[in-house]
Each structure stands twice: as structure tokens, then as C-alpha cells.
C-alpha positions, 0 to 999 in steps of 0.5 A: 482653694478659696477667696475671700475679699474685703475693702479696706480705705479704698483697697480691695484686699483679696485673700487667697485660702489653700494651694494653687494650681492647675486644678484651681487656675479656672476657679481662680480666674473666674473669682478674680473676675467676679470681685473686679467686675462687682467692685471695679477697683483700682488697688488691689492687695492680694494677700497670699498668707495662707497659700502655701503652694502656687503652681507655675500655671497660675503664673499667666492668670496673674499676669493677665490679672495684673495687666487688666488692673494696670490698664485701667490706671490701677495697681495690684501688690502681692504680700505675705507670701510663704515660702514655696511661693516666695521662691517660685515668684524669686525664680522666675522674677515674677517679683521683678514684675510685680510688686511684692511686699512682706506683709499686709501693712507693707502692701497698704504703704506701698499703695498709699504711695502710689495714690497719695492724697487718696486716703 
């Protein structure tokens, strides 16, 4: 698994290469905190297009991932999602909790919306 980030028109874009699991969770999370720490962002897009598999331990990182953002009056969109984790997030109603959209401008729209005027 890798990450990579860009920012975009005030967005932190976060791409996620390769499988997620228990093997990767520790290295995600020290990722994640490494780019929010740097950047200090507020919108973030993490854009899983080319994650074909997330293990259920990551369920709590991004939790804890998404909560640290909403504290600091930010948002994070999940977008692009494959089908093996389209359906892990479906079942266990991650996509209930968390803003998921389909594709990368969907995601951009998405938080466009919620910080008008900001762009």
C-alpha cells in the first residue's frame, strides 16, 4: 500500500495504492498523520480508486481519521470506491457514516457544497 497527496483548489486529495489491511493499518495511520500534520487541512478527499481490498481493522483508523478532521470544523469524502470495498463500507454502514460519492469530481462537488464561497 502506498499514499500519495496533492492539493487541489484548497482540497487535500489523498490516493490510496494497493490493499488495506491489518498488515498496512499502522503505516496508514502514521501516513495520515504525517500529510494532516504538514498540511493541516480541513477538505479532504480520499480517493480509493485503486484500493481493491480494505480490511475490516481499518474501519477504526478512519474513524478516528474522520473524527479528528470533523473536530477541527473539517470534512473528509471517500470517493471511487471498488467494489470489495464499496460493499464492506455497504455493510457495515460506514456509507451511512461517512460521505461517500462515486467518483473524484462528485467528492469535489460534494465539499464545494459544504464550504461555499470558499473556491
Amino acid at each position: 500500500m502506498a499514499l500519495s497527496y496533492r492539493l487541489e483548489e484548497g482540497i487535500v486529495i489523498i490516493c490510496v495504492d494497493g490493499n488495506m489491511d491489518q498488515f498496512t493499518a499502522q503505516q496508514l495511520d502514521l501516513r495520515l498523520s504525517q500529510i494532516t500534520d504538514k498540511m493541516n487541512p480541513v477538505k479532504i478527499i480520499l480517493d480509493l480508486s485503486s484500493c481493491p481490498y480494505m480490511g475490516s481493522s481499518l474501519i477504526g483508523k478512519f474513524a478516528q481519521f474522520y473524527r479528528d478532521i470533523a473536530a477541527k470544523s473539517g470534512c473528509v469524502v471517500f470517493c471511487s470506491l471498488r467494489p470489495f470495498v464499496k460493499n464492506l463500507f455497504t455493510v457495515t454502514k460506514l456509507d451511512e457514516y461517512f460521505d461517500v460519492t462515486a467518483d473524484l469530481p462528485s467528492a469535489k462537488r460534494l465539499i464545494q457544497g459544504k464550504f461555499p464561497g470558499v473556491f
